[in-house]
Backbone as XML, in Angstrom:
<?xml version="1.0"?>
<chain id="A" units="angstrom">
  <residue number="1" name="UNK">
    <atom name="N" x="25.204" y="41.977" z="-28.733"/>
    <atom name="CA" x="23.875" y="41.578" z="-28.370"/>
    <atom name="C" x="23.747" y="41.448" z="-26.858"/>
  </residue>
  <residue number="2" name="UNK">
    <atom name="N" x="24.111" y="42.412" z="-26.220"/>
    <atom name="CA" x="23.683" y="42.292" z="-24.798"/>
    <atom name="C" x="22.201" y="42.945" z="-24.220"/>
  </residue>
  <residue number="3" name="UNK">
    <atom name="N" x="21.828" y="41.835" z="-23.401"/>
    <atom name="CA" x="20.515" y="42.321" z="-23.042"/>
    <atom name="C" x="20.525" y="42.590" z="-21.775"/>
  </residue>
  <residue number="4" name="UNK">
    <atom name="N" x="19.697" y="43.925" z="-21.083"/>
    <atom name="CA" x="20.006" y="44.370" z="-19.570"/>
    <atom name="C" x="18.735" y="43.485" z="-20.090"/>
  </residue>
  <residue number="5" name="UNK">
    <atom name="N" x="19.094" y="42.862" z="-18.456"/>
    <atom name="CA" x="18.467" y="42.277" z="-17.244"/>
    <atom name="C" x="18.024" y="42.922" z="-15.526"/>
  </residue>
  <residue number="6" name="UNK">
    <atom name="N" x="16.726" y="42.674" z="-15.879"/>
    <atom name="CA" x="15.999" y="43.691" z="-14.860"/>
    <atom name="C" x="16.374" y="42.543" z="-13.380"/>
  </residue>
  <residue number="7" name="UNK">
    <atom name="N" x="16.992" y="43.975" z="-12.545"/>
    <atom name="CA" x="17.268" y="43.117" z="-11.437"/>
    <atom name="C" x="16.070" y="42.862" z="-10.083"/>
  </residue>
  <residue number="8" name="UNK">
    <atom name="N" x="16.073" y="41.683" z="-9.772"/>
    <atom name="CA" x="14.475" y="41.416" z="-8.735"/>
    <atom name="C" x="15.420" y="42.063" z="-7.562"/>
  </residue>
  <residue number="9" name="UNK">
    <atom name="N" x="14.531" y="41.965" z="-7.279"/>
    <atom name="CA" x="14.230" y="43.031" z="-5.513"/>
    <atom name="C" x="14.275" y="41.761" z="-4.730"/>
  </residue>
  <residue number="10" name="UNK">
    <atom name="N" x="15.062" y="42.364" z="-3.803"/>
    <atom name="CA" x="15.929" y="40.961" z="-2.998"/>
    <atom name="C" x="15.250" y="41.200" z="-1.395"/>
  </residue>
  <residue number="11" name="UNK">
    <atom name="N" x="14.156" y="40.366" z="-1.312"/>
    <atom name="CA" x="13.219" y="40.200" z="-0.638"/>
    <atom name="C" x="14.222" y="39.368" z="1.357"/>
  </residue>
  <residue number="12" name="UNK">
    <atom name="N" x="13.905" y="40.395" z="2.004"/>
    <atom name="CA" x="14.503" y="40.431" z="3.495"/>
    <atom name="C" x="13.817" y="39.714" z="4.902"/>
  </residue>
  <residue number="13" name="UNK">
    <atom name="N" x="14.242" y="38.279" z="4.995"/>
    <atom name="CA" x="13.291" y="37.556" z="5.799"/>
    <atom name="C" x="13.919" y="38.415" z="7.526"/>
  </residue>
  <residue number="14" name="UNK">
    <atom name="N" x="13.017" y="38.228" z="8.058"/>
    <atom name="CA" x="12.786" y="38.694" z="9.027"/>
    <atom name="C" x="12.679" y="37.556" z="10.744"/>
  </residue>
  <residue number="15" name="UNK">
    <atom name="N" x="13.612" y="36.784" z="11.584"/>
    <atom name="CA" x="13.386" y="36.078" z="12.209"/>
    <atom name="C" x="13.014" y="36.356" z="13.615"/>
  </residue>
  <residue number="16" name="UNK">
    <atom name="N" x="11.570" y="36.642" z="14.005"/>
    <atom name="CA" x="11.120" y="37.311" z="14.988"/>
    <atom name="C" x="11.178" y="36.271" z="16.284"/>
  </residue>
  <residue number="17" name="UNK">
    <atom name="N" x="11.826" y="35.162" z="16.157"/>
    <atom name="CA" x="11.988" y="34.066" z="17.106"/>
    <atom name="C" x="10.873" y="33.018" z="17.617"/>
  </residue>
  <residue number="18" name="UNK">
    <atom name="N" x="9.783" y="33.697" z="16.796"/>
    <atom name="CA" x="8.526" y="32.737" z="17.257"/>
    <atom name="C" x="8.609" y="31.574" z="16.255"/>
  </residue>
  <residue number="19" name="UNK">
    <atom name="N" x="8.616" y="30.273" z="16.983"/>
    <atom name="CA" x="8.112" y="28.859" z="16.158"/>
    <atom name="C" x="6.815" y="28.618" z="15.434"/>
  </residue>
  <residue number="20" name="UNK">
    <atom name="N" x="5.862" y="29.088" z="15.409"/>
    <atom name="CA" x="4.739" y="28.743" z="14.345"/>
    <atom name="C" x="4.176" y="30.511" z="14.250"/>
  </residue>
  <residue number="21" name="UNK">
    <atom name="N" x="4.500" y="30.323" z="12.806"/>
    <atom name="CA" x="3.721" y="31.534" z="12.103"/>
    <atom name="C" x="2.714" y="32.527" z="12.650"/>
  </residue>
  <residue number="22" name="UNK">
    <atom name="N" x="2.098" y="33.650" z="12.730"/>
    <atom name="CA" x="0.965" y="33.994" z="13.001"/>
    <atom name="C" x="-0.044" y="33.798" z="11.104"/>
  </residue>
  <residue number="23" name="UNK">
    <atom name="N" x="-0.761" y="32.684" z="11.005"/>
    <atom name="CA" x="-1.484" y="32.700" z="9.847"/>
    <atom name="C" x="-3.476" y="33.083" z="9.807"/>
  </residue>
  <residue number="24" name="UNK">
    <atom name="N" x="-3.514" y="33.729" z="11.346"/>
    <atom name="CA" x="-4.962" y="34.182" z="10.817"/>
    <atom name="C" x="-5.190" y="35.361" z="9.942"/>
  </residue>
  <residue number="25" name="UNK">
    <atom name="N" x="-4.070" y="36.025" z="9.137"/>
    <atom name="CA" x="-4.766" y="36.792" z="8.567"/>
    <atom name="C" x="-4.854" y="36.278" z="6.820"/>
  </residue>
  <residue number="26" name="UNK">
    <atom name="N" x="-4.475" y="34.872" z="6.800"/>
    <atom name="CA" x="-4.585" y="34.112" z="5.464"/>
    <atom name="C" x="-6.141" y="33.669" z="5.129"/>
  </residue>
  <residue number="27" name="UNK">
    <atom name="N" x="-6.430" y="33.621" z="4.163"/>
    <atom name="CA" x="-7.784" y="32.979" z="3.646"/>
    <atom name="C" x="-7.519" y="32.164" z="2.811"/>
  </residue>
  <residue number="28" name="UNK">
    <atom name="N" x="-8.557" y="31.480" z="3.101"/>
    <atom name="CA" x="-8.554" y="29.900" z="2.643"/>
    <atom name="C" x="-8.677" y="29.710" z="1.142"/>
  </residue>
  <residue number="29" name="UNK">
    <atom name="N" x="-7.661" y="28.925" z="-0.328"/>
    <atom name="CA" x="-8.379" y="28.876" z="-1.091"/>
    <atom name="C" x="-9.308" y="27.990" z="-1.699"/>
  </residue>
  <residue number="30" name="UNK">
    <atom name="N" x="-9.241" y="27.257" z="-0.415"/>
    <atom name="CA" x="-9.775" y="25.465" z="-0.438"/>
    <atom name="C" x="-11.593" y="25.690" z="-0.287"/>
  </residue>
  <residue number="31" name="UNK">
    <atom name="N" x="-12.436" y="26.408" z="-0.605"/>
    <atom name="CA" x="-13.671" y="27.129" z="-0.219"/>
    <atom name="C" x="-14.614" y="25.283" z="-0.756"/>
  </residue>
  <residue number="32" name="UNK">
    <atom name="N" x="-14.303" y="24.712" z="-1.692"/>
    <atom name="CA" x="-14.553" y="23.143" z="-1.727"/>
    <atom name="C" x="-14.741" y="22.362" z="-0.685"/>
  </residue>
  <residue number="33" name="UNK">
    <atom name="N" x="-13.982" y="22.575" z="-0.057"/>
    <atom name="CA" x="-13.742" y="21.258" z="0.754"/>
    <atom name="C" x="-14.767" y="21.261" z="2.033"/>
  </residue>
  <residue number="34" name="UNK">
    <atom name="N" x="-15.116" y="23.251" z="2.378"/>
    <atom name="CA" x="-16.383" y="23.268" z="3.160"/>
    <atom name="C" x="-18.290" y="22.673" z="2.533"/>
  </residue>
  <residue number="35" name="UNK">
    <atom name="N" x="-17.871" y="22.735" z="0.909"/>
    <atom name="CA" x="-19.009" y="22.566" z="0.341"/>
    <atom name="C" x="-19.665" y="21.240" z="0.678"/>
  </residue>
  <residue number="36" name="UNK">
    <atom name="N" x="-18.711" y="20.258" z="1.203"/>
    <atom name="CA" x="-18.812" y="18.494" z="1.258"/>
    <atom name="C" x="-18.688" y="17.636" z="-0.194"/>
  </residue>
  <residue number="37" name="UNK">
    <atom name="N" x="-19.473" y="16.574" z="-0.345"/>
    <atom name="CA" x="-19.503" y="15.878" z="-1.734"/>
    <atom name="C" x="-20.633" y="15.993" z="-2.049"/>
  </residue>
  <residue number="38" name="UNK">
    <atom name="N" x="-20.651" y="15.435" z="-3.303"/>
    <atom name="CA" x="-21.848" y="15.111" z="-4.098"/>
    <atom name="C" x="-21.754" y="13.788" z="-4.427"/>
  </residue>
  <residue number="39" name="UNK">
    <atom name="N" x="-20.669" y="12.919" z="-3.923"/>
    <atom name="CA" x="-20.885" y="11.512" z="-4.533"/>
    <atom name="C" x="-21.598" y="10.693" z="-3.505"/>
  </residue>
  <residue number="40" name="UNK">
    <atom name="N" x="-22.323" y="9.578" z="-3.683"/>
    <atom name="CA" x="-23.085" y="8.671" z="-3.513"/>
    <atom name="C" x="-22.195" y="7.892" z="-2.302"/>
  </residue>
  <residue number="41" name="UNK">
    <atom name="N" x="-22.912" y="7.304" z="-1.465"/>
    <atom name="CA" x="-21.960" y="6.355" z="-0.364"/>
    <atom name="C" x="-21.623" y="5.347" z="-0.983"/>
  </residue>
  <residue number="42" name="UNK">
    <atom name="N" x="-22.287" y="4.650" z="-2.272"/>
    <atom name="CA" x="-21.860" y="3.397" z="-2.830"/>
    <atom name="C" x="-20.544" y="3.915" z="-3.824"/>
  </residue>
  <residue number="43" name="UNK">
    <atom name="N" x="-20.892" y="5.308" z="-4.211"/>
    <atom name="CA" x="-19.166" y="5.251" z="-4.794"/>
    <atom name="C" x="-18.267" y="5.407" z="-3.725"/>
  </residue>
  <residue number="44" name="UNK">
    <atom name="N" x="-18.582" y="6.162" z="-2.768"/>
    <atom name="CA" x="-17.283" y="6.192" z="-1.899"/>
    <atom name="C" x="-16.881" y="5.017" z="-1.296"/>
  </residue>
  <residue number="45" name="UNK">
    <atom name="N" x="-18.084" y="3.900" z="-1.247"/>
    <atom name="CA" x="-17.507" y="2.553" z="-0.859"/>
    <atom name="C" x="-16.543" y="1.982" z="-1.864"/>
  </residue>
  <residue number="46" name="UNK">
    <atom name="N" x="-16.993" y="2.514" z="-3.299"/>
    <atom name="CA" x="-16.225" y="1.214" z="-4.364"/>
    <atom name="C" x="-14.949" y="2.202" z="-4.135"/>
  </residue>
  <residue number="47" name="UNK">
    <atom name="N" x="-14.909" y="3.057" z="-3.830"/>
    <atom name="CA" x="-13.398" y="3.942" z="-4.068"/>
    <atom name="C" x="-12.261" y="3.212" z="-3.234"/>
  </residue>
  <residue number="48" name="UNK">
    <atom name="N" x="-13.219" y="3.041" z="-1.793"/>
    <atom name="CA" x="-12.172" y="2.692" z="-1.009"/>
    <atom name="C" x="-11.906" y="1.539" z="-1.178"/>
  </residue>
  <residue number="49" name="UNK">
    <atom name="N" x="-12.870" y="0.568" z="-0.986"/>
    <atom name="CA" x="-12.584" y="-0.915" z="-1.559"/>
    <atom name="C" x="-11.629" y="-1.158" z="-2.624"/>
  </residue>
  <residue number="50" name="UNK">
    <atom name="N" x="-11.568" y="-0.705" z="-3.779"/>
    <atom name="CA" x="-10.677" y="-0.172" z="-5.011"/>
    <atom name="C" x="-9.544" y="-0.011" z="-4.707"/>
  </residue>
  <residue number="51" name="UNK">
    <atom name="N" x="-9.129" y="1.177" z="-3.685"/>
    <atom name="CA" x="-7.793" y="1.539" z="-3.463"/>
    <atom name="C" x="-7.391" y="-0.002" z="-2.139"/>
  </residue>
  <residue number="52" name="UNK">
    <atom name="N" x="-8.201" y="-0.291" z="-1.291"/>
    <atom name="CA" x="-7.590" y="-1.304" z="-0.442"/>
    <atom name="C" x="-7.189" y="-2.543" z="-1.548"/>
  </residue>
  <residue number="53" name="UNK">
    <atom name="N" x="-7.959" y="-2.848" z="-2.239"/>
    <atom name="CA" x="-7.604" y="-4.353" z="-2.948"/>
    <atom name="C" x="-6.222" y="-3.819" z="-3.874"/>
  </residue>
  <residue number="54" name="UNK">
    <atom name="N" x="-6.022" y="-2.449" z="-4.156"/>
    <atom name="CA" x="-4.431" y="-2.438" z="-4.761"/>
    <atom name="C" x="-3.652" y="-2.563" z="-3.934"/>
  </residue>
  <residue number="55" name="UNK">
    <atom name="N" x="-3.668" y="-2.370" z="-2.811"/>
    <atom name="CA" x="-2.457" y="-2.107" z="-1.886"/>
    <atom name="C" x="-2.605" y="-3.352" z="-0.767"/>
  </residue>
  <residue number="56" name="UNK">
    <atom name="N" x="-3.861" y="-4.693" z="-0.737"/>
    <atom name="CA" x="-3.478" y="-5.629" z="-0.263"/>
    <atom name="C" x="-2.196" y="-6.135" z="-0.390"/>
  </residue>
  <residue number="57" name="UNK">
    <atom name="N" x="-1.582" y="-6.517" z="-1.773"/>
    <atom name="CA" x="-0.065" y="-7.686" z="-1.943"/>
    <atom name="C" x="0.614" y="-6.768" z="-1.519"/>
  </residue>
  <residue number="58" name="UNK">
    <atom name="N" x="1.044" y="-5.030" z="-1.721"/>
    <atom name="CA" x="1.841" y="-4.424" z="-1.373"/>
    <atom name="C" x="2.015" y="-4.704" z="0.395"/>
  </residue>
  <residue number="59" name="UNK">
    <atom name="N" x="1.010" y="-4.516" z="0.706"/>
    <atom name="CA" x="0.962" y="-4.860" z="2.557"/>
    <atom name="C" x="1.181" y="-6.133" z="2.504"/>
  </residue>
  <residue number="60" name="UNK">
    <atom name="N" x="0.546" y="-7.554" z="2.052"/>
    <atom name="CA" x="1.712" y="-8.045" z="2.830"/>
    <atom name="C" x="3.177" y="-8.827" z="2.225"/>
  </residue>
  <residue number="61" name="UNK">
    <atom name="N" x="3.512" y="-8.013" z="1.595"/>
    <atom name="CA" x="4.551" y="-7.802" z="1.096"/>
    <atom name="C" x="5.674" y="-7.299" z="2.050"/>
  </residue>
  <residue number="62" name="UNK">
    <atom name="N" x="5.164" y="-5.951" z="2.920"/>
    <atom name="CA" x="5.689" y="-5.793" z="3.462"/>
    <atom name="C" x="5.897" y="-6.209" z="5.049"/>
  </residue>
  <residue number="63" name="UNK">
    <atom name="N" x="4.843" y="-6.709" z="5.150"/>
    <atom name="CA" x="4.582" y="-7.392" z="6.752"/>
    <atom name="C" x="5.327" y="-8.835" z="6.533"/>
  </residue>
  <residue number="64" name="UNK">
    <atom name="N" x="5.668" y="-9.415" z="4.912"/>
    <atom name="CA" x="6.129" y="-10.747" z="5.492"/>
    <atom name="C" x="8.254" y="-10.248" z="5.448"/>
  </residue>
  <residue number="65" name="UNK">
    <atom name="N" x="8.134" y="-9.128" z="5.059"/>
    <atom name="CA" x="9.851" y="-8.834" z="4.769"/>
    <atom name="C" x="9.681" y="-8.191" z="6.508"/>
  </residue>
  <residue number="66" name="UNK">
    <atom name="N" x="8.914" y="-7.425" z="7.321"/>
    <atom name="CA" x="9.218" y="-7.033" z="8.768"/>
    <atom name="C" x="9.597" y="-8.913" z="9.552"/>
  </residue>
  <residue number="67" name="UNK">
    <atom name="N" x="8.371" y="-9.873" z="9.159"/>
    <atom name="CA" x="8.412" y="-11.202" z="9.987"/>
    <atom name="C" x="9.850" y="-11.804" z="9.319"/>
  </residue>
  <residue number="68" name="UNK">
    <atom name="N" x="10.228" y="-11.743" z="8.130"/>
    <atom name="CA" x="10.981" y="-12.371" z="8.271"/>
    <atom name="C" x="12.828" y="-11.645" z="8.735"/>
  </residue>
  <residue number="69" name="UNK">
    <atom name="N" x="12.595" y="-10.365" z="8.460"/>
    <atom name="CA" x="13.766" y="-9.919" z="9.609"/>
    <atom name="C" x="13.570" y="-10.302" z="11.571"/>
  </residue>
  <residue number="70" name="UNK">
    <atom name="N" x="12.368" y="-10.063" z="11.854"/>
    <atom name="CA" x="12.247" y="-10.331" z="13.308"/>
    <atom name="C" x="12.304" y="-12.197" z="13.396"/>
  </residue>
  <residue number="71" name="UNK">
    <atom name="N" x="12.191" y="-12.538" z="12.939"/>
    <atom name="CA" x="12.906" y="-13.955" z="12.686"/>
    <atom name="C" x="14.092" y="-14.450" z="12.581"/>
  </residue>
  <residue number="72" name="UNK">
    <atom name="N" x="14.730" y="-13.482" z="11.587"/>
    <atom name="CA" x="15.923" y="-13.347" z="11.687"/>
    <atom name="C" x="16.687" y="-13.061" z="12.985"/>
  </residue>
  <residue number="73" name="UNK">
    <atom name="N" x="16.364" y="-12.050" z="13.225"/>
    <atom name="CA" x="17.168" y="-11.183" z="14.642"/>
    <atom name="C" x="16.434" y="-12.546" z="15.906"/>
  </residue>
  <residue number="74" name="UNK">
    <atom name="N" x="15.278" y="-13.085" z="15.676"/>
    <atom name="CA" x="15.201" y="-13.756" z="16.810"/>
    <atom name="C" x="15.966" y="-14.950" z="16.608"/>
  </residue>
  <residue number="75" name="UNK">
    <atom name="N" x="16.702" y="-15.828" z="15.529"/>
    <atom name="CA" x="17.250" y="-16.881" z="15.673"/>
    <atom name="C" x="18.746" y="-15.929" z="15.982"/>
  </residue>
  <residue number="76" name="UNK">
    <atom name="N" x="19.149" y="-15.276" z="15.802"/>
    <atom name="CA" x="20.547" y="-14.862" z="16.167"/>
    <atom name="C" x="20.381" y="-14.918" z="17.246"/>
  </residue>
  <residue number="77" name="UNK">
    <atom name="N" x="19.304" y="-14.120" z="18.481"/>
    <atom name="CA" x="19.534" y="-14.107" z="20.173"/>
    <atom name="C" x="19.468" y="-15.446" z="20.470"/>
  </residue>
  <residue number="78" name="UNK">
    <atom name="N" x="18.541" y="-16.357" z="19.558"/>
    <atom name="CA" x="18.277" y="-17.676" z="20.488"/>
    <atom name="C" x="19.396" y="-18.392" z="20.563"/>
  </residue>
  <residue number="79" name="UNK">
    <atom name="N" x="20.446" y="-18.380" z="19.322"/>
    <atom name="CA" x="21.534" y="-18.935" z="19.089"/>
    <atom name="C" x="22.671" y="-18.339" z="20.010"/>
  </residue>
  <residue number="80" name="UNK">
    <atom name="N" x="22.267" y="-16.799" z="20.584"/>
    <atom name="CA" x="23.522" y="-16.810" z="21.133"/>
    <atom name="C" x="23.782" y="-17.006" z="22.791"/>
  </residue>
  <residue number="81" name="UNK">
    <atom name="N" x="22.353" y="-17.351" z="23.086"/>
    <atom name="CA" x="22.726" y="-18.118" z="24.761"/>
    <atom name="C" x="23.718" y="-18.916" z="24.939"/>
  </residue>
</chain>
């Protein structure tokens, strides 16, 4: 039971030494995003409001673990005069 296997074509990158691509001859498939929205300013308010009130405790969650390392590191210098 052997099955040939079709072999892919072994595709040859080419390093012409330039750092960013030449991409104007790409088109866009994002043609949306020129259209704008259709939603209402009061939803885009509740959206954002929505996403800030989830990620309040996460923030300061993390702002009280930054204060309490720089607390840290500041009683070690004060201690070591």
């Amino acid at each position: 039971m052997s099955k040939k296997k079709d072999k892919k074509e072994k595709i040859t990158y080419i390093d012409d030494g330039r750092t960013i691509a030449d991409m104007s001859g790409v088109t866009s498939g994002h043609e949306w995003t020129k259209q704008g929205t259709t939603s209402s300013v009061k939803d885009i308010l509740r959206t954002y409001w929505a996403a800030t009130k989830m990620m309040f405790k996460p923030t300061l969650v993390a702002v009280g673990f930054l204060l309490t390392i720089f607390g840290i590191a500041a009683l070690i210098f004060l201690l070591a005069k």
